[in-house]
C-alpha positions in Angstrom: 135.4 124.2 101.9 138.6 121.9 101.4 138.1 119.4 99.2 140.4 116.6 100.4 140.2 114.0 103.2 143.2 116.0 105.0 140.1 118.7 106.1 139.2 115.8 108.9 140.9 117.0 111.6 139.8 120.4 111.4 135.9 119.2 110.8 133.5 120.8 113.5 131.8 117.6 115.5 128.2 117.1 114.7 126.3 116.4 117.7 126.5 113.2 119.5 124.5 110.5 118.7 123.3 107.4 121.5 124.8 104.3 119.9 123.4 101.1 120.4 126.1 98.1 121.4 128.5 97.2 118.9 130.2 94.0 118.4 133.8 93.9 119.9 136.3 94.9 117.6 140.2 94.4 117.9 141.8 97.6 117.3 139.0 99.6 117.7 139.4 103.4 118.8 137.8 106.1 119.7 138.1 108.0 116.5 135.2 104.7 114.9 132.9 106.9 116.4 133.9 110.3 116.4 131.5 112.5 114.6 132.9 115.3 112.2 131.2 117.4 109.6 130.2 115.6 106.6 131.7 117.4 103.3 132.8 117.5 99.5 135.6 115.6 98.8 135.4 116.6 95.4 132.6 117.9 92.8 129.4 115.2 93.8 131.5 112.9 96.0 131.3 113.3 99.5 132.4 112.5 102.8 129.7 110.9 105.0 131.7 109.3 107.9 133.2 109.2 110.9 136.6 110.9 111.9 138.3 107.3 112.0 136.4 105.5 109.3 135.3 106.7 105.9 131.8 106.0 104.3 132.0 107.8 100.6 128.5 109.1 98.7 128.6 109.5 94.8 125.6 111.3 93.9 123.4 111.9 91.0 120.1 113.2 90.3 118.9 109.8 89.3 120.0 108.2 92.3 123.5 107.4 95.1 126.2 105.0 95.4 127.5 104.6 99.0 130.9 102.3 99.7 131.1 101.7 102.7 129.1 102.1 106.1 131.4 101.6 108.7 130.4 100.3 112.4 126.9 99.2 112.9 126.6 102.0 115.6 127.4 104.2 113.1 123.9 103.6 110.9 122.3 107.2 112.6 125.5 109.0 112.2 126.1 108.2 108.4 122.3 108.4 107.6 122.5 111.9 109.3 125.6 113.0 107.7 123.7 111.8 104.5 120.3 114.5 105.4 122.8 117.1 106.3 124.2 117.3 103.2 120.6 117.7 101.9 120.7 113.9 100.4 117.9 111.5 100.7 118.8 107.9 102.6 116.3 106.8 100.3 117.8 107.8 97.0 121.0 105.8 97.6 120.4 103.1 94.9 123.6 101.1 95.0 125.6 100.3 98.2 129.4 99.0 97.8 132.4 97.2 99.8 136.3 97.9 100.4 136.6 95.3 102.7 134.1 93.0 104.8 135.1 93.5 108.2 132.6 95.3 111.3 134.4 98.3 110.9 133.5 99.2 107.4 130.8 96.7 106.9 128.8 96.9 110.2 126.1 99.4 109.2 125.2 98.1 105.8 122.5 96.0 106.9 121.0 99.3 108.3 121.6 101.2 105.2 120.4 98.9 103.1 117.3 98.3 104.9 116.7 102.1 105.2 117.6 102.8 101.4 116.2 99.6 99.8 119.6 99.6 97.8 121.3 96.1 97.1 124.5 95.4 98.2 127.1 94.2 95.8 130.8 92.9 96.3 133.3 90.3 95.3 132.5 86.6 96.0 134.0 86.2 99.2 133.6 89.6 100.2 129.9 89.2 100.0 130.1 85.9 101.6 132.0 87.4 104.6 129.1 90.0 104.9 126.4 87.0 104.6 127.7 85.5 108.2 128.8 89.0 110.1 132.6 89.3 108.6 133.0 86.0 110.6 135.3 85.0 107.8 137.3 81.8 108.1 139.8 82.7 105.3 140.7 85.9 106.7 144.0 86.5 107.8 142.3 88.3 111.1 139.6 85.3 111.3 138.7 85.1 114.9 135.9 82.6 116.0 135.5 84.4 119.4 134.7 88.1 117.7 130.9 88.6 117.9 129.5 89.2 114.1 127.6 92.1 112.7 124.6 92.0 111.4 124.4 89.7 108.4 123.8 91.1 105.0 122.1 89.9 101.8 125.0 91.0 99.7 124.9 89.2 96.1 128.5 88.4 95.1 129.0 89.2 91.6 132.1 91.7 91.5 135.0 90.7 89.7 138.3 92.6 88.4 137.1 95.0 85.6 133.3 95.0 86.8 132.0 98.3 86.4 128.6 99.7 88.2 126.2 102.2 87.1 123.4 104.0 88.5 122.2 106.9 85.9 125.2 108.8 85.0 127.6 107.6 87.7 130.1 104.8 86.8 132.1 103.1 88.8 135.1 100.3 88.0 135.6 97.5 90.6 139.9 97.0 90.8 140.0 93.1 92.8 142.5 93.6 95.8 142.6 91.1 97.9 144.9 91.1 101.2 144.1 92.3 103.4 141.1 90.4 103.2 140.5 88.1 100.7 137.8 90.2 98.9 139.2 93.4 99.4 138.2 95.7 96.5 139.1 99.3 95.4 137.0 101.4 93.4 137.6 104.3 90.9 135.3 107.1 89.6 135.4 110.4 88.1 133.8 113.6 89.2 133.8 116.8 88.0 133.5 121.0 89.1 132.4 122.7 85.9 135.0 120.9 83.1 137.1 120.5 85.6 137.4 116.4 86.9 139.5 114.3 88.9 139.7 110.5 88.8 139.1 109.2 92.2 140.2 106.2 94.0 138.7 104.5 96.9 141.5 102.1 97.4 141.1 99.4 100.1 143.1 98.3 103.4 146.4 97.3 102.4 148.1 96.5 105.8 149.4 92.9 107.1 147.5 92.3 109.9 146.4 88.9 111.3 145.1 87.0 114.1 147.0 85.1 116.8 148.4 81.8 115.2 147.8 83.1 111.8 151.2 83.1 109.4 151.4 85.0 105.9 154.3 82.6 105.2 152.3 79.5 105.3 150.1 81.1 102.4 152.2 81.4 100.0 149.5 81.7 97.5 148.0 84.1 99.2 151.0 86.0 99.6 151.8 86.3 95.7 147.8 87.8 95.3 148.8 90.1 97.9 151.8 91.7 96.2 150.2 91.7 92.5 147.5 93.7 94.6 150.4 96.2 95.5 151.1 96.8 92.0 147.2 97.2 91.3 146.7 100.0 93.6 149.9 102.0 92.5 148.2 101.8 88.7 145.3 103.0 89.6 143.5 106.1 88.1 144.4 108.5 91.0 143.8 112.4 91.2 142.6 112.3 94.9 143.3 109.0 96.9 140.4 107.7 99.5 141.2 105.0 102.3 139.0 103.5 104.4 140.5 104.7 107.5 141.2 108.8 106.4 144.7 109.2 108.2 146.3 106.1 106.6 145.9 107.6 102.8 147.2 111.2 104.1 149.7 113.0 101.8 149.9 110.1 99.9 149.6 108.8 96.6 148.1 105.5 94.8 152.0 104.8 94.4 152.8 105.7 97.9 150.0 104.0 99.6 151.0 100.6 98.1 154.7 101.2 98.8 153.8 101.4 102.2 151.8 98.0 102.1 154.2 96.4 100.8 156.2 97.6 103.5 154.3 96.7 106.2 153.8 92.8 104.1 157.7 92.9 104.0 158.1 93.4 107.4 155.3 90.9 109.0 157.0 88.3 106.6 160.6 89.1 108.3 159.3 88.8 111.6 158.0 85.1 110.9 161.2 83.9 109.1 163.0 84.7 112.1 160.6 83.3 114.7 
């Protein structure tokens, strides 16, 4: 079995599932919901999501961590990808956020009522998920979009925190930018004595709402870039991204280059306007 992300496109589709409505989502493609096989990313983490959007399992015999649950008409999907792999829903103990927006927060209320695990996050990540990702200090804030379901998520995730649940450990790096409680998180796993330090590093890319300016925020802007320089530090063996085919072929260092690209650019575009 390949054990990177870059085995998505050559997945076999599970069967389709019926989804129930979801919220309208800018930017949303048909990829969201796109069944593939779930697999080993490496040793006991797995990939349990959709072609378009990733929802990452660490397991243990004394109980799961799940980051992520992407698209509330995604809850079957995941929670089959989940059985499949022979995992119990109800043995995830812990669930965890990249960022608070519908599509990679919109099925956690489902998976959290279905596992009984809490949900954890930053501050203002978990108060994002408390009213549906209907955010008002998010740079893609938009009081039309229709929310998610709300989740119970208790806020206490700051830079350094680190999470356990039996053996598994897992270190919270703060990057906000995206959104403003955008978090990456790092683990090891192992084959044998073999192990890789993995990093689920969060949406770096400038994107924003009609009438919303990065230049106005200059505060903002500055946490933005030291989060640039966060993610290329980071403990990095095999890189994970919430959507798979924007962390392909690339590297911690790489990833944030590009982000900071992308920042660069938006930033030229409103200096000239």
């Amino acid at each position: 079995m390949r054990r990177t992300l870059l085995a998505l496109a050559c997945c076999l589709a599970l069967p389709a599932f019926a989804h129930d409505p979801a919220p309208v989502v800018i930017g949303a493609n048909p990829t969201w919901t796109q069944p593939v096989a779930p697999h080993v990313v490496y040793g006991n983490t797995y990939f349990v999501g959709t072609k378009g959007l990733s929802a990452i399992l660490i397991t243990s015999p004394q109980g799961h961590v799940l980051i992520d649950a992407p698209y509330v008409s995604n809850a079957k999907l995941i929670e089959a990808n989940i059985r499949t792999l022979g995992f119990r829903v109800e043995d995830i103990k812990l669930i965890l956020n990249t960022h608070p927006h519908h599509d990679h927060a919109g099925a956690i209320a489902q998976l959290s009522k279905d596992s009984g695990a809490p949900v954890r996050a930053t501050a203002k990540g978990a108060a994002a998920m408390r009213v549906g990702g209907r955010y008002a200090e998010d740079p893609q804030y938009d009081p039309t979009d229709k929310p998610y379901p709300k989740v119970d998520a208790i806020g206490d995730i700051v830079d350094g925190s680190v999470v356990r649940v039996g053996p598994l450990t897992l270190t919270a790096h703060i990057t906000p930018g995206h959104t403003p409680g955008g978090t990456a998180w790092t683990w090891q796993s192992c084959e044998g004595a073999s192990c890789k330090n993995i990093a689920f590093a969060d949406s770096l890319y400038a994107f924003k709402a009609d009438g919303y300016r990065f230049s106005d925020h200059p505060a903002y802007v500055a946490e933005y870039r030291k989060t640039f320089d966060r993610v290329a530090a980071l403990p990095c063996d095999l890189l994970i991204t919430p959507h798979p085919e924007q962390g392909e072929g690339k590297t911690c260092k790489t990833y944030a280059d590009a982000g900071r690209e992308r920042l660069d650019d938006v930033l030229a575009k409103e200096a000239a306007k």
